[in-house]
TORDRENFI-216418 format. One record per residue (C-alpha): residue in three letters; y, x, z. Coordinates in steps of 0.25 Angstrom, whole numbers, padded with zeros to 4 digits, always signed. Layout:
# TORDRENFI-216418
ALAYXZ/...
***
This chain:
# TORDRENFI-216418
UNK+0000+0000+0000/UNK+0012+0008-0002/UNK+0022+0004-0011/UNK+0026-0006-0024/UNK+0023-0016-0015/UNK+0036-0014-0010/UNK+0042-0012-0023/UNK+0038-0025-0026/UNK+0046-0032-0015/UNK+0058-0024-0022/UNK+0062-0033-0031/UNK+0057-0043-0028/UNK+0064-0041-0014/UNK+0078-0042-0022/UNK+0074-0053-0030/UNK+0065-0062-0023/UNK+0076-0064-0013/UNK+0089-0065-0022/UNK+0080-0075-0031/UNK+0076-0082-0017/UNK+0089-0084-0013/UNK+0094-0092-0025/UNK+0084-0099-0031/UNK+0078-0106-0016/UNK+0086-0117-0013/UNK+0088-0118+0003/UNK+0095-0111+0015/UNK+0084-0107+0023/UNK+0077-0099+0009/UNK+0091-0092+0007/UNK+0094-0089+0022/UNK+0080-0083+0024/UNK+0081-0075+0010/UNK+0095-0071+0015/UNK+0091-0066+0029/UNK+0080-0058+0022/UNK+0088-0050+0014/UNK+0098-0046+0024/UNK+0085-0040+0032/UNK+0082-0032+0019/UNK+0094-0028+0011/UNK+0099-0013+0015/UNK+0108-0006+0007/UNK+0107+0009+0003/UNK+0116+0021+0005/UNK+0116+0026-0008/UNK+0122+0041-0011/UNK+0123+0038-0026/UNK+0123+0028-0037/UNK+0124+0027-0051/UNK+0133+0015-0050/UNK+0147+0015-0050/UNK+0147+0001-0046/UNK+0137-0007-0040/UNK+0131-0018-0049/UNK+0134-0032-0046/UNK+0123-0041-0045/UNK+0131-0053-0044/UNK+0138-0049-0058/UNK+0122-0049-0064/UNK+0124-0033-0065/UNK+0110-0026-0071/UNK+0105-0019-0059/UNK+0094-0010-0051/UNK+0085-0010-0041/UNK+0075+0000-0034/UNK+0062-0006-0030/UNK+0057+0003-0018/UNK+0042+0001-0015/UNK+0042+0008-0001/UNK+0028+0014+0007/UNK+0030+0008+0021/UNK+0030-0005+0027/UNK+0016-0006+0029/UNK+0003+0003+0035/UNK+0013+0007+0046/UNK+0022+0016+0037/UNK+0037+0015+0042/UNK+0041+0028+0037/UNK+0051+0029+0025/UNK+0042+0029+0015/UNK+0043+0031+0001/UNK+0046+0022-0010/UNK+0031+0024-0019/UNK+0036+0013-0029/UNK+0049+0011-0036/UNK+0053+0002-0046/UNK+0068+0001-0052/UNK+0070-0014-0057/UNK+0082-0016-0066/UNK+0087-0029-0068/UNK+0096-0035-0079/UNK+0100-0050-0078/UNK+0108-0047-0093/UNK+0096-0043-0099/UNK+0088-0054-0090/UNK+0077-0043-0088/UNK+0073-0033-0075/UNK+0068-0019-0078/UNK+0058-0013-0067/UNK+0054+0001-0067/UNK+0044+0010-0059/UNK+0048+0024-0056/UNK+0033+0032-0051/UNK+0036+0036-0037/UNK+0032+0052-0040/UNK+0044+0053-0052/UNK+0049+0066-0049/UNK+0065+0066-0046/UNK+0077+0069-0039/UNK+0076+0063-0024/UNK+0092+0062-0026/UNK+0100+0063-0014/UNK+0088+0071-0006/UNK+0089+0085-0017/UNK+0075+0084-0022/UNK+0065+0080-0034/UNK+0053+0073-0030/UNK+0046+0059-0031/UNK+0054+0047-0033/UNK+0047+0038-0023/UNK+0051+0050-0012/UNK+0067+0046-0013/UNK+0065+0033-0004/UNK+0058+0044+0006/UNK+0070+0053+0006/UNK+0080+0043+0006/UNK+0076+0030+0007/UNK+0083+0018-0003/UNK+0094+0025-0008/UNK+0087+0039-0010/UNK+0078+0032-0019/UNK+0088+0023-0027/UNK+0097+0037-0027/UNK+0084+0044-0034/UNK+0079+0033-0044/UNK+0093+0031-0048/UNK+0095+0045-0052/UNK+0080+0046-0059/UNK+0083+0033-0068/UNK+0098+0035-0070/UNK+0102+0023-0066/UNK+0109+0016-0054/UNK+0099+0008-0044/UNK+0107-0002-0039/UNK+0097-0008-0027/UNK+0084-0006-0019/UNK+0073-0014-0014/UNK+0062-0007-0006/UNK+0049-0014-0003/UNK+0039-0007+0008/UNK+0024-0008+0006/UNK+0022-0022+0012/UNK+0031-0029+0002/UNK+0021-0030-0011/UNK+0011-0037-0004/UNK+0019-0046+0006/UNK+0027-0051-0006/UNK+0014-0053-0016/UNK+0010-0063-0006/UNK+0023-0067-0003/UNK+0026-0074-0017/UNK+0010-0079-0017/UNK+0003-0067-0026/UNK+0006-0062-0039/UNK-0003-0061-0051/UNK-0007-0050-0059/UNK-0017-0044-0070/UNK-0023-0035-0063/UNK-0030-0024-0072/UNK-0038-0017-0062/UNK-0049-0020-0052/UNK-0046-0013-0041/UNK-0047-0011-0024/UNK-0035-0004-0017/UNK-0039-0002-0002/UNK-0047-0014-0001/UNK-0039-0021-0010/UNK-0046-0025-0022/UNK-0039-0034-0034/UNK-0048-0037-0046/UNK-0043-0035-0061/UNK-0038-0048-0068/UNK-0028-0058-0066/UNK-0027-0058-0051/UNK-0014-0065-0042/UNK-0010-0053-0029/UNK-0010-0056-0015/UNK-0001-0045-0007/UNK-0014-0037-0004/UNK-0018-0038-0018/UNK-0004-0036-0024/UNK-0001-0023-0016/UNK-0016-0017-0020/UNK-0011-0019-0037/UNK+0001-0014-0035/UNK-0004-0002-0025/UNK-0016+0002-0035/UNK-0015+0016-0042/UNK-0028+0024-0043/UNK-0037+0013-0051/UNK-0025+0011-0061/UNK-0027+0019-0072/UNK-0012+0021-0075/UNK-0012+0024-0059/UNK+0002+0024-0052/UNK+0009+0020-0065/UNK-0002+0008-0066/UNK+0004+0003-0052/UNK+0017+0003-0054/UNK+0014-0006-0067/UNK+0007-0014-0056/UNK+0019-0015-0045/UNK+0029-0019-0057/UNK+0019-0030-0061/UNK+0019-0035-0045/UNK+0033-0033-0045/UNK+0038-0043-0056/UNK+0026-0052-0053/UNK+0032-0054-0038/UNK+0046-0053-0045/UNK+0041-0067-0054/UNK+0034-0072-0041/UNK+0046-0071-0031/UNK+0054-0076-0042/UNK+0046-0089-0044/UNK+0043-0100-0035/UNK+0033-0096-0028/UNK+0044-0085-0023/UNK+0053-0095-0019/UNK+0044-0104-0010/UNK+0039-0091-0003/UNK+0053-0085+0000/UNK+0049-0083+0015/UNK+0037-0074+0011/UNK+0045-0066+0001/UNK+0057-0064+0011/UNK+0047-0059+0022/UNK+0040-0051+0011/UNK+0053-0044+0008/UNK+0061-0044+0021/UNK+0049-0035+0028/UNK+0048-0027+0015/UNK+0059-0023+0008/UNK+0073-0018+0007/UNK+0086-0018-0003/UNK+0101-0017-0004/UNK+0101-0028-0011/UNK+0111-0039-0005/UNK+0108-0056-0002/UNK+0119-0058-0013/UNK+0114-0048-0021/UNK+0099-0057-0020/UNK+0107-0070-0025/UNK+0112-0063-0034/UNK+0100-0059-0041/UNK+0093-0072-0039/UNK+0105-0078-0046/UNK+0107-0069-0058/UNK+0095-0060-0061/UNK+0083-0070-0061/UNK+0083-0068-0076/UNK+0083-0053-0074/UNK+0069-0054-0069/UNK+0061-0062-0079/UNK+0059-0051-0087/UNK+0055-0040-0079/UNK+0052-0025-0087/UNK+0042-0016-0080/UNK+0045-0002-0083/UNK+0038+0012-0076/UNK+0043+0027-0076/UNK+0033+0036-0075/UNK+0032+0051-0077/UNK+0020+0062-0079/UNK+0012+0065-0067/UNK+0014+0080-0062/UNK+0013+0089-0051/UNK+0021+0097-0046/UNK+0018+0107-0032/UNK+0006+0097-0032/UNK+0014+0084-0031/UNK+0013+0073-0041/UNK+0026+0069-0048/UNK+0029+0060-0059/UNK+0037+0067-0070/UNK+0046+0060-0077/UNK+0049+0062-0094/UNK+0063+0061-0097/UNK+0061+0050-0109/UNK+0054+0043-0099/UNK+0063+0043-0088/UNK+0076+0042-0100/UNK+0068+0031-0104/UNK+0069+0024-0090/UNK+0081+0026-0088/UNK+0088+0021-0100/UNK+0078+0008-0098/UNK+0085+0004-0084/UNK+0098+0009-0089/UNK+0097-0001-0099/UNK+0091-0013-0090/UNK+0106-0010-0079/UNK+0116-0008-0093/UNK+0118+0006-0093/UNK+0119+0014-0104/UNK+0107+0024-0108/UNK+0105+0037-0108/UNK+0098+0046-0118/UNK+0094+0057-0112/UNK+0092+0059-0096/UNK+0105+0062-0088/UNK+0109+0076-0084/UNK+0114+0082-0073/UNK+0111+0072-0062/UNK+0102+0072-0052/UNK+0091+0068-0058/UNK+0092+0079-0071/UNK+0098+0089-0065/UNK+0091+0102-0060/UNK+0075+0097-0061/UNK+0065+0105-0063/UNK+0057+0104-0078/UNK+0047+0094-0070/UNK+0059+0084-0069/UNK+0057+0078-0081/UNK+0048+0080-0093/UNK+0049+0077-0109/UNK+0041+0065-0110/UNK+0041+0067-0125/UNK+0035+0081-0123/UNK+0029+0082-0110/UNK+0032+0089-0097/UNK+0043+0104-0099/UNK+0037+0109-0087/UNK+0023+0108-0079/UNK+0010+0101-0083/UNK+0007+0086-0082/UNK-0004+0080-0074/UNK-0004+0067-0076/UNK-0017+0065-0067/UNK-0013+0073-0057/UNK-0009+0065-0043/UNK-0007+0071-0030/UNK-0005+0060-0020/UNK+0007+0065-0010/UNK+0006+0051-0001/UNK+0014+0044-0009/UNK+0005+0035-0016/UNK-0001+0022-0014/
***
């Protein structure tokens, strides 16, 4: 159990509750909705941004967020934790469509604001929300606007909060006990969290699980969003109030559930990945440069901003790395050897 279980709170912490708000009719549903999201919202002490001004979701302004799947919450863990999935969801009520992509937890970057390179998912160690949002923000040259962390608990507690989801599951498989058989099957919280945790039967392995949490994702996106979410608010609400955090306010809730439903029925589900390599015996994702231009320029394009054609120089994520930074992906790697089947497990995966 560790972690896109929280991711999937993520934005679904955001939107269930805005959607909530304005679409359930009644004192008692928008009071409760309400008083949760006071207990949950924090805001984050940022060192730098690549916005001049912040966006205004009032005015329908494209925006971003961080999803932050968490390892605590559950098996005793209180410590800080680190945050073993993330996902960057884009959202563009113009273009009436959402943009979620999953960054690998071991792409090697700059830490920015602790003065080192390492794995992505290590940020949210370092320095919690605003390290990470500092760090992703400088990796995919665009601004991150907002934050939602989910601990470990919030996959399952929210799968059975909205009633199960259904999937096509490809694969028979048992997770610690856990089995969920191949076909057409609907997920219970226990059996939600096992799809979304497998790795090691899955041919494509890590990358094959994170296909799987963005499936889980829309799906309880849909669910929430229907009303089957509506007439269980209080389970939702208890699901998120335990399990998650964000700096996103009330107002900015309704004003989601007002003016972006139409953002969310067309959802793209997107993945950068790099080349598996180590490096002094850890394992690290390597990223090419068309791939990660390619990423870039996507997202850049879902918020309004104007593309680039080539990576951006002299900022903290170009300047001074090493040749195993980045890798021509049209010719293969400047430096070092690739081995793509080598893993070495530092604690950090499920």
């Amino acid at each position: 159990m560790r972690v896109y279980q929280k991711v999937i709170l993520g934005i679904l912490g955001i939107l269930v509750i805005g959607v909530i708000g304005v679409t359930v009719y009644g004192m008692r549903v928008y009071e409760d909705t309400s008083k949760t999201f006071d207990q949950i919202s924090q805001t984050v002490d940022r060192t730098t941004t690549k916005r001049k001004e912040a966006v205004s979701i009032e005015d329908r302004d494209p925006f971003s967020i961080l999803l932050l799947g968490i390892d605590t919450g559950a098996l005793g863990r209180t410590e800080q934790g680190r945050s073993d999935s993330m996902m960057v969801v884009t959202v563009n009520p113009e273009k009436k469509e959402s943009t979620i992509l999953s960054l690998d937890r071991d792409i090697y970057t700059q830490i920015v604001g602790y003065g080192t390179l390492d794995k992505l998912n290590h940020a949210y160690a370092f320095g919690g929300e605003a390290m990470s949002m500092d760090s992703v923000e400088n990796l995919l040259d665009i601004p991150i606007d907002h934050y939602v962390t989910i601990n470990m608990q919030g996959m399952r507690d929210l799968i059975d909060a909205v009633g199960g989801i259904e999937v096509t599951n490809e694969i028979d498989f048992t997770l610690e006990g856990v089995h969920v058989p191949k076909g057409t099957i609907t997920l219970d919280g226990k059996t939600g969290l096992a799809y979304a945790r497998m790795r090691k039967q899955d041919p494509e392995g890590d990358i094959g699980r994170q296909k799987r949490q963005r499936e889980v994702v829309e799906k309880i996106l849909k669910k929430v969003m229907s009303l089957d979410g509506v007439s269980n608010y209080q389970k939702i609400l208890k699901a998120v109030e335990k399990n998650s955090k964000t700096d996103l306010t009330w107002e900015d809730m309704l004003d989601i559930g007002t003016n972006y439903i139409p953002a969310f029925t067309t959802i793209n589900q997107e993945q950068l990945q790099g080349e598996g390599q180590l490096m002094n015996g850890v394992y690290y994702q390597l990223l090419g440069i068309n791939q990660l231009l390619n990423a870039q320029n996507l997202l850049k394009e879902q918020l309004g901003l104007p593309t680039n054609d080539t990576l951006s120089q002299g900022d903290e994520y170009t300047d001074g790395y090493s040749d195993y930074q980045l890798y021509d992906d049209t010719t293969g790697y400047s430096d070092g050897e690739e081995t793509d089947d080598a893993y070495v497990d530092d604690g950090s995966s499920y």
